[in-house]
N, CA, C and O atoms as a MOPAC input file, in Angstrom:
PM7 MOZYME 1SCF
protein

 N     85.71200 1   112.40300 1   101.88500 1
 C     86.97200 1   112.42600 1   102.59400 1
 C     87.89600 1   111.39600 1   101.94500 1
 O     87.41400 1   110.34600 1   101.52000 1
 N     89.19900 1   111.65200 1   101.85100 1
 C     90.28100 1   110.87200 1   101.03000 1
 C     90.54700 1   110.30400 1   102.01100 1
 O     90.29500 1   111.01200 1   102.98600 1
 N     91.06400 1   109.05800 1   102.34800 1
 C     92.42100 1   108.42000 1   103.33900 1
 C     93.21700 1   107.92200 1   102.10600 1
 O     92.77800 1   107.51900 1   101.02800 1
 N     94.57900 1   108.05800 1   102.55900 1
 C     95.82400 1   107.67000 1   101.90100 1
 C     96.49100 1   106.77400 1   103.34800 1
 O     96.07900 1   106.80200 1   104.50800 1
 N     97.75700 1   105.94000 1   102.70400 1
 C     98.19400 1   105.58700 1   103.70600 1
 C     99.82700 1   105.02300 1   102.73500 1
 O     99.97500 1   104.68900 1   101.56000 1
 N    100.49400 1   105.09800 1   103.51500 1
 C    101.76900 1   104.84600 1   102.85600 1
 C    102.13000 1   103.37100 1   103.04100 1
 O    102.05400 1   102.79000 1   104.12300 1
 N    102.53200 1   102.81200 1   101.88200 1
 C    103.09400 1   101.19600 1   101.80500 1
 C    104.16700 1   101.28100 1   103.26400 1
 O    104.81900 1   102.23200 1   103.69400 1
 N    104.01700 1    99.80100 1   103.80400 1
 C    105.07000 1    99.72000 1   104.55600 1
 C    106.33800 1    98.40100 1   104.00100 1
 O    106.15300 1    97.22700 1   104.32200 1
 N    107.26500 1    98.71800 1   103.37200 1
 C    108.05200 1    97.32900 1   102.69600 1
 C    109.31100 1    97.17900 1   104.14800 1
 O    109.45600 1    97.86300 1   105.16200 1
 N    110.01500 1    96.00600 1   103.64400 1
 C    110.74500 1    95.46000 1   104.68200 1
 C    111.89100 1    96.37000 1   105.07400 1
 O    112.47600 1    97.13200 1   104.30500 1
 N    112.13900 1    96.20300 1   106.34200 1
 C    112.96600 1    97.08000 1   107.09800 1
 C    114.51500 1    96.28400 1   106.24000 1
 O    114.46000 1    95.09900 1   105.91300 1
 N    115.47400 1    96.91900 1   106.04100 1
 C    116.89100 1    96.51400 1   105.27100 1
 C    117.70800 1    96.61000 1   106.18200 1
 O    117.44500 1    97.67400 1   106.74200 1
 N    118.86000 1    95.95800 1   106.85300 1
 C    120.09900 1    96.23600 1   107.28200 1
 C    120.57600 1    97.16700 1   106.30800 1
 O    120.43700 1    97.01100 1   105.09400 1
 N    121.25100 1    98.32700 1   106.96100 1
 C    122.37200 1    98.80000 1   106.24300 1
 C    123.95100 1    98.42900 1   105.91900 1
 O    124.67500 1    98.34300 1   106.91100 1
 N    124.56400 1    98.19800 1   104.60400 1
 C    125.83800 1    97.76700 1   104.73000 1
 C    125.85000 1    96.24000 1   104.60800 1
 O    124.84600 1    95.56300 1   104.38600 1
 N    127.13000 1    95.75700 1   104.78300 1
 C    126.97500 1    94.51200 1   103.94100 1
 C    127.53000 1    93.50800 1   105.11200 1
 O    128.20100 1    93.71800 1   106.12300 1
 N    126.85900 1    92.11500 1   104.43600 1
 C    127.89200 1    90.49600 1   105.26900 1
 C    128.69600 1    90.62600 1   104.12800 1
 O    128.47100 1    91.08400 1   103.00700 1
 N    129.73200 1    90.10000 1   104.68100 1
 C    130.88000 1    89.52200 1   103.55400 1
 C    130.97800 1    88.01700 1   104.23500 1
 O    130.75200 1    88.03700 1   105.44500 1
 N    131.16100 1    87.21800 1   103.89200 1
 C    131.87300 1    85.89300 1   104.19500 1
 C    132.46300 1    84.67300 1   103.36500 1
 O    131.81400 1    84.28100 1   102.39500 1
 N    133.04800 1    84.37000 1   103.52800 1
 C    134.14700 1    82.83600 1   103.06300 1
 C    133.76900 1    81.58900 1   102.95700 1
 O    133.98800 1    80.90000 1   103.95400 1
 N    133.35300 1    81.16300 1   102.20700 1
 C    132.65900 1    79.52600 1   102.18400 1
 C    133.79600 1    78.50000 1   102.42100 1
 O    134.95600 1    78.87300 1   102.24600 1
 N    133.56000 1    77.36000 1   102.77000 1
 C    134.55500 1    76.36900 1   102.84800 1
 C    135.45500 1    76.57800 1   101.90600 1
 O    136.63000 1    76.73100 1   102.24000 1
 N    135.07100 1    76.62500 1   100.53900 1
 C    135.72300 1    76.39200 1    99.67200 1
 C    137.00100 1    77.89900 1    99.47800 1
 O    137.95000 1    77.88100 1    98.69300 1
 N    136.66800 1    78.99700 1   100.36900 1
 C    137.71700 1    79.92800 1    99.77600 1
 C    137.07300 1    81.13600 1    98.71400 1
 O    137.64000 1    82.19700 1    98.45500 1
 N    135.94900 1    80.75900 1    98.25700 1
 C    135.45500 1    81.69800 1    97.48600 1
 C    134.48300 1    83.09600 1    98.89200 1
 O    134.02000 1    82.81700 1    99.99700 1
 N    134.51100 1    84.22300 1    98.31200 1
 C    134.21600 1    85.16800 1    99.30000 1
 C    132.90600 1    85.73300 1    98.52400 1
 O    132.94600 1    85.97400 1    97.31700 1
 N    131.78700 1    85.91700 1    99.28200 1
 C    130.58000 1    86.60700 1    98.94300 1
 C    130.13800 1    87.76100 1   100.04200 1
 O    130.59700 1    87.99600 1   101.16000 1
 N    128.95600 1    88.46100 1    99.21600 1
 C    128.88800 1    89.51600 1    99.91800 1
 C    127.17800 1    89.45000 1    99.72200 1
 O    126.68900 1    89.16300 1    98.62900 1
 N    126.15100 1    89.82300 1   101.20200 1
 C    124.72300 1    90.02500 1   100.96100 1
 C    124.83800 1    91.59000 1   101.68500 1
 O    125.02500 1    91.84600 1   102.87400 1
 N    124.66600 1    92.50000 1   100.57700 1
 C    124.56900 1    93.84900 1   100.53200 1
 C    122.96400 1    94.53400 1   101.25400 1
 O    122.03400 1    93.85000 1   100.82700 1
 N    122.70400 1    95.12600 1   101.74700 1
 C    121.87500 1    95.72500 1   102.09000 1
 C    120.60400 1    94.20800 1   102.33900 1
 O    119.44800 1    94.45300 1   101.99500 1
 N    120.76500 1    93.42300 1   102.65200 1
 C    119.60900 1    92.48400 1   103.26900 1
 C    118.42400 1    92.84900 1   103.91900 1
 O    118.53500 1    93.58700 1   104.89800 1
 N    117.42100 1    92.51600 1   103.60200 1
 C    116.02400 1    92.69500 1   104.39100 1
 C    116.37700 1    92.00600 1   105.92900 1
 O    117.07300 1    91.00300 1   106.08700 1
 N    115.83100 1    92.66800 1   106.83800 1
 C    115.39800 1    92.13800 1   108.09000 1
 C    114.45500 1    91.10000 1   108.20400 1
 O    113.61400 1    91.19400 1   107.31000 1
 N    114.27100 1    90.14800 1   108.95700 1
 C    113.77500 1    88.71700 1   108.96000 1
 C    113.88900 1    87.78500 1   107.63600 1
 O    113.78000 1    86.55900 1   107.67600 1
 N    114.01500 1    88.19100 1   107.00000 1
 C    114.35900 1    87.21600 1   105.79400 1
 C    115.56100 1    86.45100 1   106.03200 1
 O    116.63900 1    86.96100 1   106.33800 1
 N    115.32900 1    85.08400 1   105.87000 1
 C    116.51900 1    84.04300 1   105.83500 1
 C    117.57500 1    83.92200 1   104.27500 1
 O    117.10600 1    83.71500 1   103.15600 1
 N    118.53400 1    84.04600 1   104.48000 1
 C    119.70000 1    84.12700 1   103.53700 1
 C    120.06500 1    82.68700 1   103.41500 1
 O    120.29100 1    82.07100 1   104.45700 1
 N    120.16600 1    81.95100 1   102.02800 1
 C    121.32400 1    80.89500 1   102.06200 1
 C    123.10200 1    81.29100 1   102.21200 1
 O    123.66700 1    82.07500 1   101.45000 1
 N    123.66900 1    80.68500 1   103.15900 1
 C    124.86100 1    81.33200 1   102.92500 1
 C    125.58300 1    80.47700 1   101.75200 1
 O    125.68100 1    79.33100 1   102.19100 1
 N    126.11700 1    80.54500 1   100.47800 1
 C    126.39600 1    79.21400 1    99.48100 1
 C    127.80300 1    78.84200 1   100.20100 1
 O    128.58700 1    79.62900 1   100.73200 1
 N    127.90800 1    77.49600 1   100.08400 1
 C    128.84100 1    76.77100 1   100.48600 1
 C    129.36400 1    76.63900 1   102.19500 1
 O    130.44100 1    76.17300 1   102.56700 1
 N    128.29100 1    77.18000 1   103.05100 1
 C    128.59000 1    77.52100 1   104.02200 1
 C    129.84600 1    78.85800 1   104.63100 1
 O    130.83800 1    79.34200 1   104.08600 1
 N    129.37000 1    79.03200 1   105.62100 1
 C    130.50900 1    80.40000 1   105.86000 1
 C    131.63200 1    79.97600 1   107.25900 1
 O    131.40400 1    79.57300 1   108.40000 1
 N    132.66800 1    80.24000 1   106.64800 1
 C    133.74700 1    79.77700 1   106.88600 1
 C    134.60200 1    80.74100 1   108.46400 1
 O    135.18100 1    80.44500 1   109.51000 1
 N    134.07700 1    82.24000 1   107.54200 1
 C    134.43800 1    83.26100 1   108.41000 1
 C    133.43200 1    84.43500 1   107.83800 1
 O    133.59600 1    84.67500 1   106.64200 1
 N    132.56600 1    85.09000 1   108.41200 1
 C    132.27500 1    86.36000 1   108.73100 1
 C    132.54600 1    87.22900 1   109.20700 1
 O    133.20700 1    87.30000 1   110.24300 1
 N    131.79700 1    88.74800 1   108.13000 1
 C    132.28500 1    89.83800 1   108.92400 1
 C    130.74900 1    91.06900 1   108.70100 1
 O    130.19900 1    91.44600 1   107.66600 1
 N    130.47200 1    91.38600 1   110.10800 1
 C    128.82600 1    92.06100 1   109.92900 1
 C    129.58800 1    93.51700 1   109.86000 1
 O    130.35200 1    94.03700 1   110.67300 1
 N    129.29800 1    93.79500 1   109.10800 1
 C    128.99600 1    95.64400 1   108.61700 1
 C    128.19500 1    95.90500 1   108.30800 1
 O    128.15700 1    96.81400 1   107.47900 1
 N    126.80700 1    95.18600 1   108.83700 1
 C    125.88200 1    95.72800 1   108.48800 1
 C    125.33600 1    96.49000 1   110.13100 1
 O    125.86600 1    96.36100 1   111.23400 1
 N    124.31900 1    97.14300 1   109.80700 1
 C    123.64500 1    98.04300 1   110.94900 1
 C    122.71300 1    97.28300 1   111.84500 1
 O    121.92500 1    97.80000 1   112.63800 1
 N    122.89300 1    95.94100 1   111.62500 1
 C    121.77100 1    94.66600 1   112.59900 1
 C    122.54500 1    93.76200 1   112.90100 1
 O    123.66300 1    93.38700 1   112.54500 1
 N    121.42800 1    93.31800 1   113.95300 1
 C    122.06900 1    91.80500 1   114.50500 1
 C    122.38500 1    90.69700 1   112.98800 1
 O    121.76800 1    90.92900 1   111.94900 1
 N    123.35700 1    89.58000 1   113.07000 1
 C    123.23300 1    88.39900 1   112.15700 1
 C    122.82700 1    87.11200 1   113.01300 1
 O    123.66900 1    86.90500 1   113.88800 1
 N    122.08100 1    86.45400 1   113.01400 1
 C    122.64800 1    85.23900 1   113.53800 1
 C    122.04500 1    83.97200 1   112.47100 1
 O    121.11100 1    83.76800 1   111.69500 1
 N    123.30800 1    83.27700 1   113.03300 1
 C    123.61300 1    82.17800 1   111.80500 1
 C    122.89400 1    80.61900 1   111.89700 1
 O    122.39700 1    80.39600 1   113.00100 1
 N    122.81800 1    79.94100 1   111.28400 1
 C    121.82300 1    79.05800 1   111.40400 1
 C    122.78300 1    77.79700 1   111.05000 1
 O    123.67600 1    78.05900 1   110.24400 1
 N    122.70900 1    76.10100 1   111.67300 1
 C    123.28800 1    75.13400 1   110.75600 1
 C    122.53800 1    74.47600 1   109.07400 1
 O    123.12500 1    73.99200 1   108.10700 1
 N    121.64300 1    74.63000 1   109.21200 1
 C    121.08000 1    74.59700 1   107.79700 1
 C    121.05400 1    75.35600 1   106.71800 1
 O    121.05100 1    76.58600 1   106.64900 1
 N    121.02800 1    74.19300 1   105.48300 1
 C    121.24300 1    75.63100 1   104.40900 1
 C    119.50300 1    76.30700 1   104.10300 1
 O    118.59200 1    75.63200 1   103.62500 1
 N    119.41200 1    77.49800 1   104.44300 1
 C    118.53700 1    78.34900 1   104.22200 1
 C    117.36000 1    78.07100 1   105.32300 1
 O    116.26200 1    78.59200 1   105.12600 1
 N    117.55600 1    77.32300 1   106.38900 1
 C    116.45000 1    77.24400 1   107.21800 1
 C    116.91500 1    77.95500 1   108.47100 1
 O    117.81800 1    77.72500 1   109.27500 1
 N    116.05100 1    78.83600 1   108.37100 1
 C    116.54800 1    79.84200 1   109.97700 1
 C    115.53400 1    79.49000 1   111.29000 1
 O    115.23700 1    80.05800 1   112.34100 1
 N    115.19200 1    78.26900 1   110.63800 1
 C    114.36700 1    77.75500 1   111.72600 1
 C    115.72100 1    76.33600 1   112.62400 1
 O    115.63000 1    76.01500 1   113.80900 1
 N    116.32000 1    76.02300 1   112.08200 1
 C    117.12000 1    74.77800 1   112.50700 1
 C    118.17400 1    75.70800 1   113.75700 1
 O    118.14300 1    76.90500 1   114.04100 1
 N    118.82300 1    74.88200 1   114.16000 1
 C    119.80500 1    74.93400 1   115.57000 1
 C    120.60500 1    76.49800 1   115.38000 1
 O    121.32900 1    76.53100 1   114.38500 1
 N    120.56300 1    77.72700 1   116.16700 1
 C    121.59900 1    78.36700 1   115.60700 1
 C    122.65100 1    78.13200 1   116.19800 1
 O    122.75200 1    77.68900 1   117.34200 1
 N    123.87100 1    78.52700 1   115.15400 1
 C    125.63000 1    78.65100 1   115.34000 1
 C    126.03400 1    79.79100 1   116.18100 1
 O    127.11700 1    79.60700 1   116.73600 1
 N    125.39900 1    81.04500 1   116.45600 1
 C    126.00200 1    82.34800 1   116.91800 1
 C    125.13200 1    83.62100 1   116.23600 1
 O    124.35100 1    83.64200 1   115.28500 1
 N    125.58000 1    84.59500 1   117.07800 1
 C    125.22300 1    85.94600 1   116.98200 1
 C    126.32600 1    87.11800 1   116.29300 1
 O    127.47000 1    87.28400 1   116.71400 1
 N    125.76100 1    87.81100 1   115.24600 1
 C    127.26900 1    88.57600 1   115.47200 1
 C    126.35300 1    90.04300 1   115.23000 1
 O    125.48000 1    90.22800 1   114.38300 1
 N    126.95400 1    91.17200 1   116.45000 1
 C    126.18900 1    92.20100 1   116.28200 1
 C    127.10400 1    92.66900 1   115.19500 1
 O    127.93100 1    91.98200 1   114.59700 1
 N    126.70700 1    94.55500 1   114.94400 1
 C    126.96600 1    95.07800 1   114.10200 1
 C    128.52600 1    95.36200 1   114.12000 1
 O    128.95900 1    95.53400 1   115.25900 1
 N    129.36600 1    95.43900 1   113.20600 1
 C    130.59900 1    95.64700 1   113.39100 1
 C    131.51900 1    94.96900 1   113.77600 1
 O    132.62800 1    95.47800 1   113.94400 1
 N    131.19600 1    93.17000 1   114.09700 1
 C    131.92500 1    92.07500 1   114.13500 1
 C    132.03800 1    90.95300 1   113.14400 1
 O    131.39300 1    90.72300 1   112.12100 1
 N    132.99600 1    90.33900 1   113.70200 1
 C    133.50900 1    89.43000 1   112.80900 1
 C    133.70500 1    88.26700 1   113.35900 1
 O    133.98500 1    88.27500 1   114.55800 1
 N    133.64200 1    87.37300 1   112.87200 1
 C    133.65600 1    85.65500 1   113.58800 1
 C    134.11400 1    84.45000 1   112.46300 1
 O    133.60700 1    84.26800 1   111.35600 1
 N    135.24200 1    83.68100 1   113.09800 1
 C    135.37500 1    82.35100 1   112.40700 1
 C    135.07500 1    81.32300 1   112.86800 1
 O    135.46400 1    80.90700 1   113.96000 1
 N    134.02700 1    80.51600 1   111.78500 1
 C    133.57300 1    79.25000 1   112.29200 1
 C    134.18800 1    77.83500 1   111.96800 1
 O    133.60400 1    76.76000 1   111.82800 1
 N    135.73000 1    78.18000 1   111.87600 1
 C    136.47900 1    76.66100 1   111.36500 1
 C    136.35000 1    76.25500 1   112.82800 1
 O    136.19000 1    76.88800 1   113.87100 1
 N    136.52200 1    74.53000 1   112.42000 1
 C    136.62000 1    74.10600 1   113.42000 1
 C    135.26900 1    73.76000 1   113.83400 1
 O    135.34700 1    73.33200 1   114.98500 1
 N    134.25100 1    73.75100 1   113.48700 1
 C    133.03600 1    73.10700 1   114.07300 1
 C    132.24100 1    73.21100 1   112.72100 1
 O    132.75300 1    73.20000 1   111.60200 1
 N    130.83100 1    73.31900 1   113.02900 1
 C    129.87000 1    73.61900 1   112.34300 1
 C    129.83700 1    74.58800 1   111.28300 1
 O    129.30500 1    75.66100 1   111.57000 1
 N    130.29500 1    74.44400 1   110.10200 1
 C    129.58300 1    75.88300 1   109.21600 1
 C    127.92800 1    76.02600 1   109.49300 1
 O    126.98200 1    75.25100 1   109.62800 1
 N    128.14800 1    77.49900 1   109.49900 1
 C    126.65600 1    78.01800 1   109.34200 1
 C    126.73400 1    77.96200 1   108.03200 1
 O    127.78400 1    78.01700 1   107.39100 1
 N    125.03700 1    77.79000 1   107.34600 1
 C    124.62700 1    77.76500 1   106.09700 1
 C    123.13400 1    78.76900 1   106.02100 1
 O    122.21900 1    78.59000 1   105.21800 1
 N    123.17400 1    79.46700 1   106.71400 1
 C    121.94300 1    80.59800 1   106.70400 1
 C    122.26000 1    81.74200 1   108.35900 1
 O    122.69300 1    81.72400 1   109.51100 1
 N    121.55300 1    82.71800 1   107.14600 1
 C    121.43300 1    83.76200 1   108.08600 1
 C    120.40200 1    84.32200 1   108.01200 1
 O    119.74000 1    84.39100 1   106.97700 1
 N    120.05200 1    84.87800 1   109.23300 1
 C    119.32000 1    86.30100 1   109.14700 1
 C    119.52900 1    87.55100 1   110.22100 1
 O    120.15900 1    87.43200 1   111.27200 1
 N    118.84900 1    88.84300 1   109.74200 1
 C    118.95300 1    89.89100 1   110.06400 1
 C    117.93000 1    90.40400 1   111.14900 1
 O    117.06000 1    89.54800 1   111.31100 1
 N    117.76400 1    91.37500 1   111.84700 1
 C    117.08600 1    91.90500 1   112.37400 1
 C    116.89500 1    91.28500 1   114.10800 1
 O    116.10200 1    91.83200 1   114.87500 1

C-alpha cells in the first residue's frame, strides 16, 4: 500500500502592506507569510493593509514578541505620527 501526503507550506496574506518610514521613503511586503514577523525598515510612519489578513504592528524592530502599536484589518489604513513608530509586523 502507497501513502502519499501533500507538503503543507505557510499560509500567505494575499496583496500587499505598503508603508512610509520616518524618513519618507515608501516600501512594500507583497504577499507575506502568515505568522512570520516582518522588520518594518526605518519604522512605519503610515500604513496601508491590502492585504487579505489581519496586520498588527509591534514597537520593536523585528520582535513581534515586544508591546503591540495596533491592529489594522484588511483594507485599512493607519498613521502612526505622533507617538510610537511600529518597527515590525505580522500577519495572520
Amino acid at each position: 500500500m502507497l501513502a502519499t501526503g501533500l507538503a503543507t507550506g505557510a499560509q500567505a496574506a494575499t496583496g500587499p502592506l505598503d508603508y512610509v518610514s520616518a524618513d519618507g521613503d515608501e516600501y512594500t511586503l507583497e504577499d507575506p507569510a502568515d505568522g512570520e514577523c516582518f522588520l518594518l525598515v526605518g519604522g512605519a510612519r503610515t500604513a496601508n493593509n491590502g492585504t487579505n489578513a489581519r496586520a498588527t504592528f509591534y514597537e520593536e524592530p523585528g520582535d513581534c514578541e515586544s508591546q503591540t502599536l495596533g491592529t489594522l484589518q484588511p483594507g485599512m489604513a493607519r498613521s502612526f505620527e505622533g507617538g510610537t513608530l511600529p518597527r515590525a509586523v505580522r500577519f495572520g
